[in-house]
C-alpha positions in Angstrom: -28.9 -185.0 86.4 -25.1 -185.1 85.1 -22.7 -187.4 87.0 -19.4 -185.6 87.1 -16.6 -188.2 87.5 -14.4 -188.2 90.8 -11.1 -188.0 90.3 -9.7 -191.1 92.7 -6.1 -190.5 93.6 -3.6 -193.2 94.6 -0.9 -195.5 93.6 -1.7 -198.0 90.9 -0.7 -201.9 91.9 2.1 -201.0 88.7 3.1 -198.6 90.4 3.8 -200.1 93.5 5.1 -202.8 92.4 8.0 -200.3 90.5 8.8 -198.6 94.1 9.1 -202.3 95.5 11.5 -203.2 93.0 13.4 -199.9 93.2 13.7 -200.5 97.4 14.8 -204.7 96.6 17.6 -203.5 94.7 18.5 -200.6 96.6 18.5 -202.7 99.7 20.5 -205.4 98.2 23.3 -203.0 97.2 23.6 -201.8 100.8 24.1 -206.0 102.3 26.7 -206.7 99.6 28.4 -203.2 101.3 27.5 -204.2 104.4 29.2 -207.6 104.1 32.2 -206.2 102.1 32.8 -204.1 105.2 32.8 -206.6 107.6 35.4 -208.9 105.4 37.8 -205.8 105.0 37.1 -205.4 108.9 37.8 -209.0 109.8 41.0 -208.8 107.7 42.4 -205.1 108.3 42.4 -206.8 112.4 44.6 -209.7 111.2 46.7 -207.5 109.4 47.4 -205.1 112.5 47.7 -208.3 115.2 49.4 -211.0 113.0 52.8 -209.2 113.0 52.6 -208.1 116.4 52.0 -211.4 117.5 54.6 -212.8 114.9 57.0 -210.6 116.4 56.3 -211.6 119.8 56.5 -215.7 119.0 60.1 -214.9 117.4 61.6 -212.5 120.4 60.7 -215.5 122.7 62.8 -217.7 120.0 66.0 -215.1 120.1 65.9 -215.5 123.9 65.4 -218.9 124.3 68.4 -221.4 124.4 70.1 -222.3 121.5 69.5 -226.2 122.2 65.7 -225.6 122.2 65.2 -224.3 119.1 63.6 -226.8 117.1 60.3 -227.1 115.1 57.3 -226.3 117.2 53.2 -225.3 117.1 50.7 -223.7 119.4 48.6 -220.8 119.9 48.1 -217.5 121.3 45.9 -218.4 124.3 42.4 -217.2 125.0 42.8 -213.5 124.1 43.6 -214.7 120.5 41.5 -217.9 120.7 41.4 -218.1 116.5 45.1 -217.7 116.1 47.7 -219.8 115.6 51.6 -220.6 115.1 53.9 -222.8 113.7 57.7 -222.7 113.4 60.5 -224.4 111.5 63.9 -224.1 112.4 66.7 -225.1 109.9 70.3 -224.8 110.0 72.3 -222.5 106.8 74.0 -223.4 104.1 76.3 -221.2 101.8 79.7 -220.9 100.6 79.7 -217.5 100.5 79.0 -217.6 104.3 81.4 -220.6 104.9 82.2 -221.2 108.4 79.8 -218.3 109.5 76.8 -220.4 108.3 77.3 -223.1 111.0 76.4 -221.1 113.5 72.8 -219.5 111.8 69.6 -221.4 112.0 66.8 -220.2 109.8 63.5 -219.6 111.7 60.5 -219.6 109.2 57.1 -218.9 111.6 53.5 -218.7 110.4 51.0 -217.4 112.0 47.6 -218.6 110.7 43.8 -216.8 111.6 40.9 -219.8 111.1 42.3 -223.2 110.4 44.4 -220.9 107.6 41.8 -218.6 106.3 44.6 -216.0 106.7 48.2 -216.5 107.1 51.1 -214.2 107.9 54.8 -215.6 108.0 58.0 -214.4 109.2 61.5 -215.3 108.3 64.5 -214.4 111.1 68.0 -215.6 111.1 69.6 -216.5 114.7 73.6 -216.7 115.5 74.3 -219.4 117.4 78.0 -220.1 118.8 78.5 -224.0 118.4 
């Protein structure tokens, strides 16, 4: 009697081992654009609340007396626990301005996102009447 030989399908260990590699580096393709998204993510949200918020911190300086303005720091409260602001007030100088540049004071505010990860500043110019 003859054997006849089976034909035995399947997947060789090689290539298995070809598919694995194929998945590994499909896989770590998608985590790098998966963590590329959520750094473009964490920064498009400071770019759309930093000058709101900048805005905000300087209308409260353009209401505020003219004898309080003066180099200052805090934050945004709990709703914007991560976020924070510093101001510094200076007065002008210029000859072309001359008298008129008494009466400015330079406010320069940052608003920083992480212990200054991210930072956004602002630059306003106040008249104040000596």
């Amino acid at each position: 009697m003859m054997m006849e030989k089976q034909k035995i399908s399947g997947f060789t260990l090689l290539e298995i081992m070809v598919a694995i590699s194929i998945i590994s580096i499909a896989l770590i393709a998608v985590y790098r654009l998966y963590t590329q998204t959520l750094s473009m993510n964490h920064q498009l949200i400071f770019n759309t609340q930093a000058p709101m918020l900048a805005q905000k911190k300087m209308a409260e300086f353009f209401t505020m007396p003219a004898e309080e303005l003066a180099d200052n720091s805090g934050d945004f409260g709990d709703e914007f626990h991560n976020y924070t602001w510093k101001s510094s007030v200076e007065s002008v100088t210029s000859e072309l301005l001359d008298n008129v540049a008494e009466d400015l004071r330079k406010i320069d505010l940052v608003v920083s996102f992480n212990n200054d990860e991210l930072s956004y500043r602002l630059r306003a110019y106040r008249f104040v009447r000596n």
